[in-house]
N, C-alpha and C positions, 0 to 999 in steps of 0.2 A: 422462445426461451426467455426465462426473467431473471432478472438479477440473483436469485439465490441460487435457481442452476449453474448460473456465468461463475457466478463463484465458487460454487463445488467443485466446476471443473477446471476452474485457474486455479485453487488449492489443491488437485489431484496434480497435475502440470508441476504447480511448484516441489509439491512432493519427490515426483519422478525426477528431477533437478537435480534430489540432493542424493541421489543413487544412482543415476546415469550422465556420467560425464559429458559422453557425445550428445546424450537428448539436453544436456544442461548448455553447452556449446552451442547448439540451435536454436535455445529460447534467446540469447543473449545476444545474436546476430540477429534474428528474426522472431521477435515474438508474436508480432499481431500474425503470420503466419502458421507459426507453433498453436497457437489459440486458434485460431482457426478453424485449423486440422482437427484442435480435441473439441470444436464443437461450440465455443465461444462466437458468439455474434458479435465482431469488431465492426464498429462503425465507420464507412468509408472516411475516409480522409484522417480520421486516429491515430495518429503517433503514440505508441508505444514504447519507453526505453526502459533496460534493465538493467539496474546497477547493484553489483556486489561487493558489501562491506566486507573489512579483512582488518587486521590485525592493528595498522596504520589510519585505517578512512573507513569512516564513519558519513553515511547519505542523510540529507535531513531534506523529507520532501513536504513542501509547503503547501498548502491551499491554494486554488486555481481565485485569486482575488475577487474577481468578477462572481463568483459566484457566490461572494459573501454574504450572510446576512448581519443587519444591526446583533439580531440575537443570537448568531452563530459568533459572533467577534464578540459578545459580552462571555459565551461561555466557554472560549478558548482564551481568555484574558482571567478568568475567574471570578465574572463578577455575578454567572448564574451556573447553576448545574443544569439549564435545559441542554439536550442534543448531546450525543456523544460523540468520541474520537472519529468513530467512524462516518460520520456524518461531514468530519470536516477534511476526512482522508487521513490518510495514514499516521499517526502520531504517538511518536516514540521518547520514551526517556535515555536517553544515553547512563546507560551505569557501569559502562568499563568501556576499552577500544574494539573491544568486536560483539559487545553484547547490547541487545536493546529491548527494554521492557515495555509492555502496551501497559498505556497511559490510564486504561478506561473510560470514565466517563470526564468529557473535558474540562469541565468547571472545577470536578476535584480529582485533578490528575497527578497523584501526589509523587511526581519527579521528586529525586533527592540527587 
C-alpha cells in the first residue's frame, strides 16, 4: 500500500470519528490498532498519539527535527516558497480557540 492509500484511509477513519462516538473513543485509546484494522500499514515500533482540540486547547504539532532539511527550515521560516506544509507535517494557523486553518504552502502561509 503507498502513502496516498495510507491516507485515504486515515482520512476515511478520521471522518468516521466525527459521527461515531464509540469508533472515536477507540482511535484515541488505540489508534495505530484502529489503523490497522482499516488497512493502514503501521510501522512496527510507531507511536501513534491522538490529541483533540476543544474550546480551551489548542495542539501545535512540530516537525520531527531530525528530519529537517537546510531547505525545509528556510521554507517554514519564509525565506523560500520551495516544499509545502505538508512536507513539514501538519501546519496550522490558530484563528480562534477551537478553529485551525491549513497554512498551505509554507513559505507563504499567510497566518493572521
Amino acid at each position: 500500500m503507498n502513502d496516498e492509500q495510507n491516507g485515504r484511509i486515515a482520512a476515511d477513519v478520521y471522518a468516521r470519528t466525527m459521527t461515531d462516538p464509540e469508533f472515536k473513543a477507540q482511535f484515541i485509546a488505540d489508534p495505530a490498532a484502529v489503523l490497522s484494522a482499516a488497512g493502514v500499514e503501521v510501522p512496527e515500533g510507531l507511536t501513534i498519539k491522538v490529541l483533540e482540540n476543544s474550546s480551551t486547547t489548542v495542539h501545535v504539532v512540530l516537525p520531527d527535527p531530525e528530519a529537517m532539511t537546510d531547505e525545509l527550515l528556510a521554507a517554514a521560516s519564509g525565506g523560500s516558497t520551495a516544499g509545502s506544509a505538508s512536507t513539514l507535517g501538519t501546519f496550522a494557523c490558530v484563528t480562534g480557540p477551537s478553529t485551525a486553518a491549513s497554512a498551505g504552502t509554507a513559505g507563504s502561509a499567510g497566518c493572521k
